[in-house]
Every structure is written in structure tokens, then in C-alpha cells.
ZAMARGU-4260 file (C-alpha; in steps of 0.2 Angstrom, whole numbers, plus 5000, padded with zeros to 4 digits):
<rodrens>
0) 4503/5030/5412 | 4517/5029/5400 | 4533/5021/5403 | 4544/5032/5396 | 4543/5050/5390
5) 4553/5059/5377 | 4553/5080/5380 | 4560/5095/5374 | 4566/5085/5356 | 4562/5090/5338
10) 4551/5076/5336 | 4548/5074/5316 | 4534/5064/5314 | 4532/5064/5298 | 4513/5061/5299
15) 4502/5069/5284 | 4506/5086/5291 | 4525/5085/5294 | 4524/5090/5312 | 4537/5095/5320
20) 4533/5093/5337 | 4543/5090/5356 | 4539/5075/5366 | 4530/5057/5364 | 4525/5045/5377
25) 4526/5026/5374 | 4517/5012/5384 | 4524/4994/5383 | 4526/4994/5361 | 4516/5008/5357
30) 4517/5027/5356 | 4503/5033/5366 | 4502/5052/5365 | 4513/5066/5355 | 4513/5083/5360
35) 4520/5099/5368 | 4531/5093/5380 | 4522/5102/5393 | 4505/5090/5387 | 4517/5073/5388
40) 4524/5081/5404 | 4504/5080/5412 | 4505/5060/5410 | 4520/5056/5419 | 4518/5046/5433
45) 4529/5036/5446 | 4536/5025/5436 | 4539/5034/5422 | 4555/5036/5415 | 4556/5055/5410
50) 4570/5058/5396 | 4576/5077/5393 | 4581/5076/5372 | 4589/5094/5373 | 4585/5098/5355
55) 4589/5080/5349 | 4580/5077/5334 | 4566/5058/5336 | 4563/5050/5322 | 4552/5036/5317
60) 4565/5021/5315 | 4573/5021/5299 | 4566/5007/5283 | 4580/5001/5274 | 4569/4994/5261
65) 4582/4984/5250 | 4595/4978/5260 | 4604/4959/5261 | 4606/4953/5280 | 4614/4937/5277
70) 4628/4944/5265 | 4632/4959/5274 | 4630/4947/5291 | 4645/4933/5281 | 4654/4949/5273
75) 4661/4953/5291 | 4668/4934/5293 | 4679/4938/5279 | 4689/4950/5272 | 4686/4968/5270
80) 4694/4975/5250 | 4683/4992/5257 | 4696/4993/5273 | 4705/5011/5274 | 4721/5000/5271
85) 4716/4992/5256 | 4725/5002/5239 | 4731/4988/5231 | 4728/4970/5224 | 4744/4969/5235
90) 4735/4974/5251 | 4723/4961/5247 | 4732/4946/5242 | 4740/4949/5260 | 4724/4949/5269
95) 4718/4934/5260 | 4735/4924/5265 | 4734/4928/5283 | 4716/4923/5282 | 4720/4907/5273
100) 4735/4904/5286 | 4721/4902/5299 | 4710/4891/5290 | 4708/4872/5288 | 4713/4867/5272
105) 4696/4866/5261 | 4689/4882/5269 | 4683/4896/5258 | 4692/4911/5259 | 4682/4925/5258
110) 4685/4943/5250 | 4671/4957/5248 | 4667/4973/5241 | 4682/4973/5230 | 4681/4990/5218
115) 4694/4987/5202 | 4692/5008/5201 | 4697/5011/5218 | 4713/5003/5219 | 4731/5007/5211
120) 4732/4992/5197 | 4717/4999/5192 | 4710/4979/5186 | 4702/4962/5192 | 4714/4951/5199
125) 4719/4934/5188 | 4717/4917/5194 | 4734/4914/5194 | 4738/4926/5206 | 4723/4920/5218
130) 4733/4903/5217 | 4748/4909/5221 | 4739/4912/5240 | 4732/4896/5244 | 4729/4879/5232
135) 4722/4870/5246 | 4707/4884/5252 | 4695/4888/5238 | 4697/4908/5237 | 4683/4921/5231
140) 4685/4941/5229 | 4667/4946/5226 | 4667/4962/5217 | 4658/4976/5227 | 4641/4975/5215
145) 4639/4956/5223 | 4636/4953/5204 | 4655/4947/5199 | 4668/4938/5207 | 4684/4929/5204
150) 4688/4912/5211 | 4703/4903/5210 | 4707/4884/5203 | 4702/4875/5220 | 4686/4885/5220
155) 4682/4881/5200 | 4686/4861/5203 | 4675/4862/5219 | 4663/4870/5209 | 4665/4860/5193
160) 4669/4872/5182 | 4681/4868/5167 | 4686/4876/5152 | 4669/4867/5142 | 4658/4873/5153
165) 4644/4881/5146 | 4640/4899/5152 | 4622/4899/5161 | 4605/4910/5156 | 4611/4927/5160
170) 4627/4922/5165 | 4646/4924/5159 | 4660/4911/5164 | 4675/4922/5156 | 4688/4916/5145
175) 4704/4922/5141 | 4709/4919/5119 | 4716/4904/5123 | 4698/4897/5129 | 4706/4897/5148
180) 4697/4901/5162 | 4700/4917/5171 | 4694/4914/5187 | 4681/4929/5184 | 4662/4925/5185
185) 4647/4938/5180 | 4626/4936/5185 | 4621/4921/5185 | 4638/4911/5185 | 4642/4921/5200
190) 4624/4916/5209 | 4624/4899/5206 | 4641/4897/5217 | 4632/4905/5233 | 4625/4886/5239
195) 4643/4880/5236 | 4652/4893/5247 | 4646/4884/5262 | 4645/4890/5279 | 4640/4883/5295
200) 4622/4886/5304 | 4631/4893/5318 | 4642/4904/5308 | 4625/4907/5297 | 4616/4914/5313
205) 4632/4921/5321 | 4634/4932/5304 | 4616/4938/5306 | 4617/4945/5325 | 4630/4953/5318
210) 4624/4962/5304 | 4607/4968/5316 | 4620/4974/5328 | 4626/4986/5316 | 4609/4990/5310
215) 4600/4995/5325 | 4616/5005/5330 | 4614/5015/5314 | 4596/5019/5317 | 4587/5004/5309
220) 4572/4997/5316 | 4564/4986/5299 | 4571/4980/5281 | 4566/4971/5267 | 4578/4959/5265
225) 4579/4956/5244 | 4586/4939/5244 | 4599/4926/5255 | 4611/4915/5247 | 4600/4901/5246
230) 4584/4891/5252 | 4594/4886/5270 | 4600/4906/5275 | 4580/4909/5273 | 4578/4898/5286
235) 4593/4902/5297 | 4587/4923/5297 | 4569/4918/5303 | 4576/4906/5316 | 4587/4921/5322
240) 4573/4933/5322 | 4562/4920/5335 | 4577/4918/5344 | 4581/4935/5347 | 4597/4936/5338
245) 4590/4947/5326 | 4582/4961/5334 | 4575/4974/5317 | 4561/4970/5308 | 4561/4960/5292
250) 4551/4959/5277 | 4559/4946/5268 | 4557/4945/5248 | 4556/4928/5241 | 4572/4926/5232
255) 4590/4918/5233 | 4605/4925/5224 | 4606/4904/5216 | 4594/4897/5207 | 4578/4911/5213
260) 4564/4904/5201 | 4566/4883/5211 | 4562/4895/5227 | 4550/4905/5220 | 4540/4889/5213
265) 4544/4881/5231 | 4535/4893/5242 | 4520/4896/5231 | 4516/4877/5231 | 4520/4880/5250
270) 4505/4890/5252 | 4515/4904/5256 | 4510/4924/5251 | 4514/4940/5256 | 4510/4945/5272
275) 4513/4927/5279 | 4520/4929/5297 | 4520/4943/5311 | 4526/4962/5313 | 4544/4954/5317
280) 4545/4945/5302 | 4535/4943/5287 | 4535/4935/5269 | 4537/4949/5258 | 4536/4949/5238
285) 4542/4936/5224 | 4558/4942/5217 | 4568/4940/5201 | 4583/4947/5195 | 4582/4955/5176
290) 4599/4961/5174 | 4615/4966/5179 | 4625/4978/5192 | 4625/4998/5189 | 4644/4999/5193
295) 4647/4980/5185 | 4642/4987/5172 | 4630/4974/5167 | 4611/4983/5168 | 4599/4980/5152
300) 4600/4997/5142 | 4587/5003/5128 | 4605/5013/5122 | 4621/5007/5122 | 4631/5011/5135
305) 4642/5029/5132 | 4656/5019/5137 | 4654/5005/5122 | 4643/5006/5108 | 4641/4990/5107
310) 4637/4985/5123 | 4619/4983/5129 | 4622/4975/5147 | 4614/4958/5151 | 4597/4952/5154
315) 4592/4935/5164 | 4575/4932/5153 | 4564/4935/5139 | 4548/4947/5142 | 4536/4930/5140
320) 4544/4919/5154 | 4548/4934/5167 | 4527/4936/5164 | 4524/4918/5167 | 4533/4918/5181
325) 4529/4935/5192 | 4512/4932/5185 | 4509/4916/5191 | 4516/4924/5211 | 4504/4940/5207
330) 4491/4926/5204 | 4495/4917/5218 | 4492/4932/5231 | 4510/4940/5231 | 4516/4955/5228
335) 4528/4954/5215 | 4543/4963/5211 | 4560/4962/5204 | 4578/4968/5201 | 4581/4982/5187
340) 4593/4993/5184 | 4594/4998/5165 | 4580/5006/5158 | 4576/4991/5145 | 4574/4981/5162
345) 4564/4991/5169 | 4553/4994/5154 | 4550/4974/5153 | 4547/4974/5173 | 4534/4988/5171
350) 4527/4975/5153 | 4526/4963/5167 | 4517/4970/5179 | 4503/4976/5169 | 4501/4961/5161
355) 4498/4953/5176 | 4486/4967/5183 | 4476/4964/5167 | 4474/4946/5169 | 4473/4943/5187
360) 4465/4961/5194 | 4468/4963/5211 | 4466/4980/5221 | 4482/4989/5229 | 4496/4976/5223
365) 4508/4986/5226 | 4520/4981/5215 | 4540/4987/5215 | 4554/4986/5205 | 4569/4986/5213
370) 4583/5000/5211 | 4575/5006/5194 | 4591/5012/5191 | 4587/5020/5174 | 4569/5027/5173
375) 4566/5042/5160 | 4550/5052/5160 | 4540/5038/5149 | 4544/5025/5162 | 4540/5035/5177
380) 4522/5039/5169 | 4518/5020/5168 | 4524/5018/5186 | 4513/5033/5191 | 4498/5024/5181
385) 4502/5005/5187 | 4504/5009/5205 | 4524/5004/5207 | 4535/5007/5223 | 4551/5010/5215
390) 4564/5008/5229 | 4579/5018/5222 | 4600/5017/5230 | 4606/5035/5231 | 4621/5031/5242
395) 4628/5023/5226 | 4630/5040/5219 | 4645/5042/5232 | 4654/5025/5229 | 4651/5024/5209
400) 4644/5040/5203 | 4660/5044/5191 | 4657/5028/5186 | 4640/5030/5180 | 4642/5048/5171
405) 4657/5037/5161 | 4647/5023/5157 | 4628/5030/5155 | 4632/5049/5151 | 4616/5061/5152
410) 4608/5045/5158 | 4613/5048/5175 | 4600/5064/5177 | 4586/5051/5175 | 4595/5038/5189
415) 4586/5036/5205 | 4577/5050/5200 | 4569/5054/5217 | 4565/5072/5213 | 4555/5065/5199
420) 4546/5051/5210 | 4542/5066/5221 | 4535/5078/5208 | 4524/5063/5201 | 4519/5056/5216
425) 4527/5040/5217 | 4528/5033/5235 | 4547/5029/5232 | 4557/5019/5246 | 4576/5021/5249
430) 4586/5006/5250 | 4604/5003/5253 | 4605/4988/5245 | 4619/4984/5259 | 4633/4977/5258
435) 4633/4984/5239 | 4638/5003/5250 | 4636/5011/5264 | 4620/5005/5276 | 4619/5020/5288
440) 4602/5028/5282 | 4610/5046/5289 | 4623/5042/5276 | 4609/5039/5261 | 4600/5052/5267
445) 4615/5064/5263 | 4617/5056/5247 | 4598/5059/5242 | 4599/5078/5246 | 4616/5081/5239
450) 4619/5068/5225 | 4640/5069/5227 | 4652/5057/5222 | 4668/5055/5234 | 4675/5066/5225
455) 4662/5081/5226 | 4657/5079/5209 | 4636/5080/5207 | 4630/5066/5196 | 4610/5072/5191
460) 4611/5085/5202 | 4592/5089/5194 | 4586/5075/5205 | 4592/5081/5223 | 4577/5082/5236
465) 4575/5090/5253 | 4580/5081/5270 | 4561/5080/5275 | 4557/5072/5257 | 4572/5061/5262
470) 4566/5057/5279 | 4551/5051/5272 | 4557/5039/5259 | 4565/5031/5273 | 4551/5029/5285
475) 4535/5029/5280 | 4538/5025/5261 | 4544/5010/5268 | 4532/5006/5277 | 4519/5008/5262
480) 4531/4996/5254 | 4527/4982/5266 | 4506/4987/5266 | 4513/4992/5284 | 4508/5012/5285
485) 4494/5010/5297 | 4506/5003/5313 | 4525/5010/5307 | 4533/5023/5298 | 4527/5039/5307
490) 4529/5044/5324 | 4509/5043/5328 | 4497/5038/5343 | 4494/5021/5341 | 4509/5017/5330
495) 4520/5002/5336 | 4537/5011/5348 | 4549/5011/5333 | 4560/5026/5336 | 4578/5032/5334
500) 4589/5050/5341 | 4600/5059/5333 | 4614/5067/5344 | 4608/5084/5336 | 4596/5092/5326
505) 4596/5085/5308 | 4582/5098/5301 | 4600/5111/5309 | 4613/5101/5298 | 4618/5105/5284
510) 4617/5096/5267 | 4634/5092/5268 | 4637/5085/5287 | 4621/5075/5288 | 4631/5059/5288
515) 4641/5066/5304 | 4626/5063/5312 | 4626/5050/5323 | 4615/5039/5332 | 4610/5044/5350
520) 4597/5029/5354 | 4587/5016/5346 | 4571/5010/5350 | 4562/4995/5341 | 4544/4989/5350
525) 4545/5001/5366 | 4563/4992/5369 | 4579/5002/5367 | 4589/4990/5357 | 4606/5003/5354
530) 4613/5019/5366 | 4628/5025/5361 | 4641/5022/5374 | 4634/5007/5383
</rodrens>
């Protein structure tokens, strides 16, 4: 006998069939029936707990497939430049001060998701003006893209950066005319500060029962996290997942935002691999990054960008070391995968991966490329042929889509091309990249369907997809992703309890109001983790 029913819902399950049906039965972590809810109704017994749905629509629990628990977990220690307040470097000089004020001298002031578009000056703030709040505290505004930031003079002596200081692979230390630091970092010189920003374990693990809170509250039952600050924070988020302080799955890549390749090389002689672990948490794919931020910008481009000729974005390596090095984890027993936006990254990912499938053959690898921001017909074909899991970001449209059609033109009808991935059959998994925009998968679901901007303009409008296609590249996409399609991802018999209800019918929404939504209750392994209201 089940220990609790579902009836009278819109249960999508979206099995082979797309089913629509009305009721499920779970026992201990499994869903053992699905049906009509008078055939769920016959199993009940005296301990079951019955629930009426009234319409409400079930869905399996939603797969963020690329999203970043530890940042967005330390992002909510600090100071918010997304807050509704926030319209000016003003707002957020006070913020930082009153922050700072409340601090022991020597601690690191924190600012995210800082937008220089969004606010009235219209530009990055300058060092100066960062010193002007606090020599004592090291300070650091991290641009919303987590690509860029800008530190002030206490952070660049902590972090030993002077005016000779060479600019890393991939990286840019900015300079004024004079040679003088600005305070601004880009890729690489941005990463290698993460170790230095240094937070406590307590505050480490505090951060990350934070972060799942929201998660599970917005309907998330598993991600795949794509990379902590460093080698400790790795450590830290499986510690909090066996503790219980993290309660959604995780399929962690094997990456960190400083220094990825040292990590990378650490776990392979480890003896570590995809799949290592359990269905709480599991090693996922070797990452690298190969270029920059879409809204930066900084992606890799085959053209220049319609916002400068002669800028071509930034890459992190030649085509023969990203081989050696992906090729070596694709050896190894990993899947392998890694960041890229512009098309020219993507193209050298996609180089990459075949060259490793040529030299070390290995059936479904299930390689990815993260984001593949830019990816025109040739580049889709290749995935179709290698077998890639691209795991596109349409939520970015509403946050940075103006900013794309200024800086990419036409480009943008071939960005997150979902309906292409769709039409060719590519088993394409959403991701929020969170903290980067919006986690709430209602919200990117919205975004996928409708492709608006804040402002209600369409950016590729060409590559819009339905709500079910969406629904799907949220669950059981994701789920391929992670080689996890035969126990999550669908709402089938069998299947492990993952499950999240909607306060109404989102197959009734409109395209429009799909993010008003919200979330009635979430279940993750036959345990309801989130109700509203209690």
C-alpha cells in the first residue's frame, strides 16, 4: 500500500508518450503506480495519506542542469546590486559601507550581480571610489556574468597585484593610460582571486543550506553544479549533502572557478570518474572554461562582434592543450565537457571532443558543452553527429537580451537555439547558470517559450519552443545529462519520488504568466522537502 496519493491533478509525466494523466502513488522513494485517479484511488489503505490536487498540475522535480550552489549560496552573505532599490553606483557604495561598518577590519566585503546597463551612471565603478568606503576591508563588486569584477587597493595588495603584474592566460588585469590599475578584473584574473576571497567552513556550509532552501522552494529537486570556488568548497558541498544541509541532488562537475586544470589533474590521479558516488551526490564531468561571459562581453567569436570590429572576445587555450587535457579526462573514464559561449569556442569544444572520441572510442560519452551560446546550423550538425548534450541559459534572454542583439546582431537567432536542438534531435538540458540570473525553473521556462527581454522585446524569436518541449528540457533532459533517465526525470512507476506542484495548471497558463506560477509543494526521495505556507 502507498504512503501517499496524489488525485485528481494534471500529472505531466513527460514519459515517451507525454501523458497527461491524474494521480500517482509513492511508497517510501518511489513512485509505484500512475493512473486515473479512480485506479490510484483502489490502492489506498489505512495509512495512506490521500491528497486532492484540485487541477494542480505534478511534475517530475525540476533539473537545473548548470547551476553554481556555493556562489549563489555566499552571494546571499553579501550584498545584492540585483536588489529593487539598487539604481545607482550610489545605492551601492551605501550598501557596501553599511556592510563594511559591521565588519572586522580585514574582512571581505562582498557585492554581486552588479549590471553596468542597469544602473543610472551607466559604468563600472573605479577603484578609487571603492576606497573611498573602506581601506581596511578588501572590497569586490562581481559583475553579474561572475566573469569580471572590481576590487579595491586593500583587495589588490592582499591579492598581490601591482601595476607590473602580468595579466594571466585568458585573463585581463586592466590598466588605465597611465599603466595604473583600475581595480577591474576579466576571466582568469577574476578566478584566480576566488581562494583569496576566504570564507569560513561554517559560513561555507551556512551559504549552501541556504542556496537549497531557495532551490527546493522553487521546485528543484537535482543540479549539476558546474564548478565551486575552489578544491575546499568541493568538499564543504558534499559534506553538506551527507549531512543533510543540502537537501537536492547534485551532479557535481569537476571544476573550480581558480586554477580548474590543478583540480582537474587532482581527481584523475585520485582515481576519481564520472558517476563516483550515490543518487544524492555524484561526480559528474571534467570541466574547463574556453572563453568569456555573453553579457561581459568576452565569448570567442568566428566574427567580430557587431558592437566592435575588432574585437574577437577571449579565449583560455589553444585547440592542442584544451585536447590534451579533456582528452586525457575522456581517457580516464569521464565525461567531459566544458564552458562555451561564442561560436569559435564552441567550434574548438566540439574539435575537441571528436578528437577524443577518435582516439579513445567509448560508447554513449555523452559529451556537453556548456551554454553553447552561439551555435549556427554547421555546429549543430556536428553535435547531432558527436552525440553532445548542449545545456543552453534562456533566462538570459530577459536580463541581457538587448545586450546581445547590440553586441552579436543576427547572431542572436542562432543563440540557445532550442528550437533548433529540438528540430535536430538534440537532447538539450536547460540550465540557469544561477547566480548569473534568475534560478526559478518556472521563470526559465517562460523564457524558453517566449524569448523576451525585460522590456518585451523578442531576441531570436525563431527559436521559441512550446511549454511541454520546455518541461522536458528541464526534467528528463536532465536527467539524460547525468546518464540518470532510467530512475529520474519522468514521472514513471519505479522512478525515484522526485516531484514538484504547481498552484495551478501550467499546460492553462499562458506564455506570458508562466513565471506567476508558483510553487505548491516539493518532493525529493518520497520526502516533502518545501509547502508553501509552512
Amino acid at each position: 500500500m502507498p504512503d501517499i496519493v496524489f488525485l485528481h491533478g494534471e500529472v505531466i509525466t513527460v514519459d515517451q508518450q507525454n501523458r497527461i494523466l491524474e494521480a500517482i502513488a509513492v511508497k517510501a522513494n518511489r513512485i509505484i503506480a500512475i493512473g486515473t485517479s479512480e485506479e490510484i484511488q483502489r490502492l489506498v489503505g489505512p495509512e495512506t495519506t490521500v491528497v486532492d490536487l484540485q487541477g494542480k498540475s505534478v511534475l517530475p522535480g525540476f533539473i537545473d542542469s548548470h547551476l553554481h550552489l556555493s556562489s549563489y549560496g555566499i552571494d546571499k552573505l553579501g550584498v545584492s546590486c540585483k536588489a529593487p532599490h539598487i539604481e545607482s553606483l550610489q545605492d551601492i557604495f551605501h550598501d557596501l559601507h553599511e556592510k563594511a561598518s559591521g565588519l572586522p577590519a580585514g574582512k571581505w566585503v562582498r557585492a554581486w550581480g552588479f549590471n553596468e546597463t542597469k544602473i543610472t551612471e551607466q559604468r563600472y565603478p573605479t577603484r578609487e571610489e571603492l576606497d573611498r568606503i573602506s581601506m581596511e576591508h578588501p572590497i569586490i563588486i562581481i559583475r553579474a556574468c561572475n566573469h569580471i569584477s572590481v576590487v579595491n587597493s586593500k583587495a589588490l595588495e592582499i591579492l598581490s597585484i601591482h601595476n607590473d603584474t602580468p595579466d594571466p592566460k585568458g585573463g585581463i588585469i586592466e590598466r588605465n593610460s597611465r599603466g595604473e590599475l583600475t581595480g577591474r578584473l576579466l576571466e582568469t584574473a577574476h578566478f584566480q582571486i576566488a581562494k583569496k576571497v576566504a570564507y569560513s567552513e561554517e559560513e561555507k556550509s551556512h551559504a549552501l543550506a541556504l542556496a537549497s532552501a531557495d532551490y527546493v522552494a522553487a521546485g528543484i529537486t537535482s543540479i549539476h553544479d558546474a564548478g565551486c570556488n575552489d578544491a575546499d568548497s568541493f568538499r564543504v558541498m558534499h559534506q553538506a549533502v551527507r549531512n543533510g544541509l543540502v537537501k537536492v541532488r547534485i551532479y557535481a562537475m569537476v571544476c573550480t572557478m581558480d586554477s580548474p586544470e590543478a583540480f582537474l589533474e587532482s581527481m584523475i590521479a585520485a582515481g576519481m570518474t564520472t558517476g563516483v558516488g550515490n543518487d544524492r551526490f555524484k561526480i559528474g564531468p571534467a570541466k574547463l572554461f574556453t572563453d568569456g561571459s555573453s553579457s561581459g562581453p568576452t565569448i570567442a567569436t568566428r566574427k567580430p562582434y557587431t558592437s566592435n570590429p575588432e574585437d574577437y572576445g577571449i579565449l583560455y587555450y589553444a585547440q592542442e592543450e584544451l585536447n590534451r587535457r579533456l582528452g586525457e579526462a575522456h581517457r580516464k573514464g569521464f565525461q567531459i565537457t566544458a564552458h562555451a559561449q561564442g561560436d569559435r569556442a564552441v567550434e574548438m569544444v566540439l574539435n575537441c571532443i571528436e578528437a577524443a572520441m577518435q582516439e579513445y572510442p567509448r560508447p554513449d560519452a555523452r559529451p556537453r558543452i556548456e551554454h553553447a551560446g552561439v551555435s549556427e546550423p554547421d555546429l549543430l550538425a556536428r553535435m547531432k553527429q558527436l552525440g553532445v548534450v548542449p545545456i543552453p541559459n534562456p533566462a538570459f534572454f530577459y536580463e541581457y537580451g538587448e545586450g546581445y542583439v547590440r553586441n552579436y546582431g543576427d547572431r542572436v537567432n542562432h543563440m540557445y537555439p532550442l528550437r533548433d536542438f529540438c528540430e535536430n534531435d538534440i537532447f538539450a538540458a536547460i540550465g540557469s547558470d544561477s547566480p548569473v540570473t534568475d534560478y526559478r525553473p518556472l521563470f526559465g521556462i517562460q523564457a524558453a517559450v517566449t524569448r523576451k527581454s525585460k522590456q518585451g522585446q523578442e531576441i531570436g524569436h525563431n527559436q521559441t519552443i512550446s511549454v511541454m518541449e520546455a518541461i522536458r528540457a528541464y526534467t528528463w533532459n536532465g536527467a539524460y545529462a547525468s546518464f540518470d533517465e532510467h530512475c529520474k526525470g519522468s514521472i514513471e512507476a519505479g522512478k525515484l519520488a522526485d516531484l514538484v506542484i504547481l498552484d495551478g495548471s501550467i499546460l492553462q497558463a499562458t506564455p506570458d504568466t508562466i513565471a506567476d506560477l508558483s510553487v505548491h509543494l516539493t518532493m525529493i526521495d518520497g520526502d516533502i522537502v518545501y509547502r508553501a505556507g509552512s
